[in-house]
C-alpha positions in Angstrom: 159.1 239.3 -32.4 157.2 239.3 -35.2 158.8 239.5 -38.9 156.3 241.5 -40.8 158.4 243.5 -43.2 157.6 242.4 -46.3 157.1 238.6 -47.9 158.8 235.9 -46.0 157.9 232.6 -46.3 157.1 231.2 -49.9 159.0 228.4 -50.7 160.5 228.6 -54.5 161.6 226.1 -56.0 165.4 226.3 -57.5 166.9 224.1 -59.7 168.7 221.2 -58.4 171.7 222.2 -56.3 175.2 221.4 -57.6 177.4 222.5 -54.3 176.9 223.1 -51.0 178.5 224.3 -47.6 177.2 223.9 -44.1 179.0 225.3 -41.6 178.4 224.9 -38.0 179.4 227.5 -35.4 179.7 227.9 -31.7 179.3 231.4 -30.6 181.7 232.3 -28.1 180.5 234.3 -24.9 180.3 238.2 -24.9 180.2 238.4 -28.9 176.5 238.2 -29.3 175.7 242.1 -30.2 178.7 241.5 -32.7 177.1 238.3 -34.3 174.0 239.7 -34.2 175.2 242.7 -36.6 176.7 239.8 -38.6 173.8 237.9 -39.2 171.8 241.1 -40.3 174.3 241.5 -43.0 173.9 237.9 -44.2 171.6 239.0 -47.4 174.0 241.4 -48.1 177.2 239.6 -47.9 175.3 236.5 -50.6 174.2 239.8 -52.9 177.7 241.0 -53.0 179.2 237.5 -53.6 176.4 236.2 -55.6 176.3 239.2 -57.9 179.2 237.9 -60.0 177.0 234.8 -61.5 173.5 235.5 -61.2 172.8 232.6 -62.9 174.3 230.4 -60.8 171.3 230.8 -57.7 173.8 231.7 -54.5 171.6 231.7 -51.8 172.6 231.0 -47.8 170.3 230.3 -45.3 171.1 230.8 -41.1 169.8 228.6 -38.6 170.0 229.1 -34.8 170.1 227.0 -31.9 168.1 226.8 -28.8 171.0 227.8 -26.3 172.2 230.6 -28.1 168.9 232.0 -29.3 168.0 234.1 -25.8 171.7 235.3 -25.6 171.0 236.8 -29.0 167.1 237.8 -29.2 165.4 236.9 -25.9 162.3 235.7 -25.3 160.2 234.1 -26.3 162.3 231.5 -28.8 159.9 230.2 -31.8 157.3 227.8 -30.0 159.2 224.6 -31.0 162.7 225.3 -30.6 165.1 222.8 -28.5 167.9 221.1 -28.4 168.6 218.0 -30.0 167.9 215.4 -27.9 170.3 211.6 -28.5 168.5 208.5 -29.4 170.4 205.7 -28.4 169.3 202.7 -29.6 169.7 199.3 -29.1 172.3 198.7 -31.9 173.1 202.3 -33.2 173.1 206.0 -31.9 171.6 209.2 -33.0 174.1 211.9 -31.1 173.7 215.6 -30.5 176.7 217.7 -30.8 177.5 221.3 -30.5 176.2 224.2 -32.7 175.1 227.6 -32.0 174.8 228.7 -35.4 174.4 226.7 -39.1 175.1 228.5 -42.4 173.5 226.5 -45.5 175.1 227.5 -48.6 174.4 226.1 -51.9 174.6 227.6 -55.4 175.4 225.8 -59.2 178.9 226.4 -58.4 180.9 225.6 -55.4 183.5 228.6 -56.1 180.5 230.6 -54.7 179.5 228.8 -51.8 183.4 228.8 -51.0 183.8 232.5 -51.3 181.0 233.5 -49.2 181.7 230.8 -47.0 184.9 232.5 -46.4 183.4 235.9 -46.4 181.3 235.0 -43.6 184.5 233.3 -41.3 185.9 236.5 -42.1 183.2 238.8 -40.3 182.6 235.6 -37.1 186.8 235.9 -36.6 186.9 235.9 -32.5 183.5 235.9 -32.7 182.1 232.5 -33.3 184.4 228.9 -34.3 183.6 226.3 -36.9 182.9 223.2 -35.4 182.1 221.8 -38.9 182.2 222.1 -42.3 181.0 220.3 -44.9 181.4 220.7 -48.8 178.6 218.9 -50.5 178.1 218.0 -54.2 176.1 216.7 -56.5 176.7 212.8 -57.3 175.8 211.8 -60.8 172.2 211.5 -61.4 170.9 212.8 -57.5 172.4 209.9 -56.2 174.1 209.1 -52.7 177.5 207.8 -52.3 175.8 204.3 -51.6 174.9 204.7 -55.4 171.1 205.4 -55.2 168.7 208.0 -55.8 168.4 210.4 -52.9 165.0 211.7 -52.1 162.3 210.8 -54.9 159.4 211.4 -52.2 160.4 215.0 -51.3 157.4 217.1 -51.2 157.1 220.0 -54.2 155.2 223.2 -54.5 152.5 223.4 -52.0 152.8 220.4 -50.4 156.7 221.4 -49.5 155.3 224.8 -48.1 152.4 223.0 -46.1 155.2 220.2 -45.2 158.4 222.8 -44.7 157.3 226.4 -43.4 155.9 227.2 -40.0 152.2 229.3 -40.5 149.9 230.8 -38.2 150.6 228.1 -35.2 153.5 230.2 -34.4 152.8 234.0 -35.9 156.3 235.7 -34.5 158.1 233.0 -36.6 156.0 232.6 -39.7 157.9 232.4 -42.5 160.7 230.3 -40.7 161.5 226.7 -40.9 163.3 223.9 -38.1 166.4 222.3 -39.7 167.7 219.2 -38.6 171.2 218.1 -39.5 173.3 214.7 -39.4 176.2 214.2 -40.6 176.8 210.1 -42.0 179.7 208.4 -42.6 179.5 205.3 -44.9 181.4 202.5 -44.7 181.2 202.1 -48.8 183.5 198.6 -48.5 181.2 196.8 -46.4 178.6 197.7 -48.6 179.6 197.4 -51.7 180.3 193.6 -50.3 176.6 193.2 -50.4 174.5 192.0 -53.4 172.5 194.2 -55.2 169.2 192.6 -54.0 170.6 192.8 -50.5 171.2 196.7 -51.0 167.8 197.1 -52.2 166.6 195.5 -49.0 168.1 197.8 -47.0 166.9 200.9 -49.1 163.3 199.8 -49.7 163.9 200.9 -53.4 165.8 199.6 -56.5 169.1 200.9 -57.3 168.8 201.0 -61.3 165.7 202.8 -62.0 164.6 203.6 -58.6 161.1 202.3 -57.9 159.9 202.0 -54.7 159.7 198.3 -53.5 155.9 197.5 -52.7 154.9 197.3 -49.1 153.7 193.5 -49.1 157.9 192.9 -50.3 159.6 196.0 -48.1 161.4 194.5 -45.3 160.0 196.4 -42.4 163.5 197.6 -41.6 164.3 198.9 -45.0 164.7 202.7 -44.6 162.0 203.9 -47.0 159.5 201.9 -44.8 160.7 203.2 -41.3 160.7 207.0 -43.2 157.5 206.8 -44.2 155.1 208.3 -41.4 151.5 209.0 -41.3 149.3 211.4 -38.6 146.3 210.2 -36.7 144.5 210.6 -39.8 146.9 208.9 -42.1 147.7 211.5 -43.7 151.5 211.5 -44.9 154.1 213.6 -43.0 156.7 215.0 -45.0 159.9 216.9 -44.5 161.6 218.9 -47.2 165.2 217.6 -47.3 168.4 219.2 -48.7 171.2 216.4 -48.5 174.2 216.4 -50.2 176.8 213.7 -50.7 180.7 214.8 -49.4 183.7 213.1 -49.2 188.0 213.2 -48.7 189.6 210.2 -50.3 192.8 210.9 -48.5 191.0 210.3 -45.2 188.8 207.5 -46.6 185.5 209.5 -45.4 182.7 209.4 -47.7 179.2 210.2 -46.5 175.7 212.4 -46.8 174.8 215.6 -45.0 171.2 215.4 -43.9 169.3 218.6 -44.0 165.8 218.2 -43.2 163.6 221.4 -43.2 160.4 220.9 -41.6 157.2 223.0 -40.3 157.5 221.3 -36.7 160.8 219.5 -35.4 158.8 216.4 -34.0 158.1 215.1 -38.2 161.8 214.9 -38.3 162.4 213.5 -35.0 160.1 210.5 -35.1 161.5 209.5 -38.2 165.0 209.3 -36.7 163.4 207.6 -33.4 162.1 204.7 -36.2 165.7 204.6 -37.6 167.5 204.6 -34.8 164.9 202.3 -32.1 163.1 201.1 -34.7 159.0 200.7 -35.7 158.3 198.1 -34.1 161.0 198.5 -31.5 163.8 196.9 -32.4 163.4 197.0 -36.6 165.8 200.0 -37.0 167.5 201.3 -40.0 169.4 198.8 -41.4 171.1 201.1 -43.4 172.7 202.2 -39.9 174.9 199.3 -40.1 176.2 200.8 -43.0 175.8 204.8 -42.0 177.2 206.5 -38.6 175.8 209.5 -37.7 178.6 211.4 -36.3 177.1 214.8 -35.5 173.3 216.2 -34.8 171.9 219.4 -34.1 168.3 220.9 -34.5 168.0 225.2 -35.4 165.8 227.3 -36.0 165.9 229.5 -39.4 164.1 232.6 -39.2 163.1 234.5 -42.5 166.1 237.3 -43.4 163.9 240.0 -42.4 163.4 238.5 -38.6 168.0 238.7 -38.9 167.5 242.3 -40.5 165.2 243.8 -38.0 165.6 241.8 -34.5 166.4 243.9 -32.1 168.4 242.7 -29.0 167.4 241.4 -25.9 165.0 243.1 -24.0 164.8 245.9 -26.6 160.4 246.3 -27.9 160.7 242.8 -29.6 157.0 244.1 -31.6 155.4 246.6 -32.9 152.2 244.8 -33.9 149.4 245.5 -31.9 147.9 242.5 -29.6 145.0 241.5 -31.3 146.8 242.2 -35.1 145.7 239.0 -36.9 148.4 236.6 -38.5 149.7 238.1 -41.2 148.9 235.0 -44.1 151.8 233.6 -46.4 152.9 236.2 -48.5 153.7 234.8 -52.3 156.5 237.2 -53.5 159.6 235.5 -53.5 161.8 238.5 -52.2 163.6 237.6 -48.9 161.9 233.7 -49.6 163.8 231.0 -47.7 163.8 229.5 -51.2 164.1 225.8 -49.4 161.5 224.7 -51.9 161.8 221.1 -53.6 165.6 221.2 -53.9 165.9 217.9 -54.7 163.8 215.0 -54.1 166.1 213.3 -51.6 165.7 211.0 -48.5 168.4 210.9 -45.4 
């Protein structure tokens, strides 16, 4: 099914984000032709809403899961696509809960990610229900709710395409990009109970001008050194991450949204198997102790013009020829995924 109408998947790179909404749906049996027509009218819907403040970047990007994806396109799914799988470790769990579908909203103002947010519920009434929702903002200077700076290794230009957007591997879904989401709770009283030096610890960074720690003084269980990952080669493996911190003082819940875009799931996956089992076994994120990952899922998000064009199941899914070469990376930004460095954050 391949997604050849015009340029798909350079990554741009947007200013940092102010506000944010992810909603997570579960599609409900029968309605797939229905959501399918919603999803094609995605673009359209952020145009319409986004058209009132330009300036202010509305964008919204739709991920899909592995169970729903063959009730809604067929076969075959993009190469890499699965569900979630649970790490349980020997301390702290990594679970997998239920998602069909996963808007990502994020704009400079949070009235516009509201509003299409709502615009969207509006069209997926009987349709699809949110199982989550998150509004995410900005926290002082990029920083998490555990008061330091989220994501200074995130990848940029190039190195966030080559890191972020699947290529020729995969030539149905080029363009497109795996998204793995957590959400954390923190337990903020417990840690603001520890020292300064002991939060640094645990980070693998310092909290006032955030400078990475070197290796010879990172505990091995600090969470910069258990994110850090390397191929055969030693080459670095990066993901291209998009959290955002959240919070509802009346329920006490204050936490970050992990959104990590990546080329292939597996980067993202072995870096929560180091967290959560640890590297060596049994070295796992101490930040855990302080962070509960309450939700997981893993989708798939296709470029807009795969959602414009796909046909349904068991329609002609391609009307390239067999032996058409890849088509290579376009570099117009029209219909981009625009995941791009939006912040330089870490989970």
């Amino acid at each position: 099914m391949a997604s050849t109408a015009g340029p798909t998947s350079r990554i741009v790179e947007p200013p940092p984000t102010a506000a944010a909404v992810f909603l997570v749906l579960v599609v409900r049996p029968g309605a797939e032709d229905a959501v399918r027509e919603v999803l094609a009218d995605v673009s359209g819907l952020t145009r319409a809403v986004g058209f009132r403040s330009p300036e202010s970047s509305l964008s919204c990007l739709t991920g899909i899961g592995a169970e729903v994806w063959p009730r809604l396109f067929g076969a075959p799914p993009p190469a890499r696509l699965h569900p979630l799988e649970p790490i349980v470790g020997p301390v702290h769990t990594a679970v997998a809960t239920p998602g069909d579908l996963i808007f990502h909203l994020r704009a400079a103002r949070m009235d516009l990610c509201f509003e299409l947010a709502r615009q969207l519920a509006i069209r997926l009434d009987g349709l699809a229900d949110v199982v989550d929702e998150v509004h995410g903002f900005r926290y002082f200077d990029e920083r998490d709710l555990l008061g330091f700076v989220d994501g200074t290794e995130n990848p940029t230009g190039d190195e966030a395409v080559a890191a972020a957007v699947v290529g020729d591997e995969d030539p149905d879904y080029a363009g497109g990009s795996y998204l793995v989401v957590q959400k954390y709770l923190h337990d903020l009283k417990a840690w603001h109970e520890l020292s300064v030096e002991e939060q640094e610890a645990a980070i693998g960074r310092t909290k006032l001008d955030d400078i990475e720690i070197p290796d010879d003084q990172k505990a091995p269980n600090s969470h910069v050194a258990l994110n850090s990952i390397t191929d055969d080669e030693g080459n670095d493996l990066d993901v291209v991450r998009a959290n955002m911190a959240f919070g509802e003082i009346g329920k006490g819940e204050y936490g970050t949204y992990y959104a990590a875009y990546a080329r292939t799931p597996e980067v993202t996956e072995r870096m929560l198997r180091n967290m959560f089992l640890g590297d060596p076994p049994g070295t796992y994120d101490r930040i855990l102790d302080f962070s509960t990952a309450v939700t997981g899922g893993l989708f798939f998000v296709p470029t807009q013009d795969f959602l414009d064009d796909a046909p349904a199941p068991g329609r002609a899914e391609s009307s390239a020829a067999p032996d058409t070469p890849p088509e290579p990376a376009p570099t117009s930004d029209d219909h981009s995924l625009g995941i791009g460095s939006l912040r330089k954050e870490t989970p």
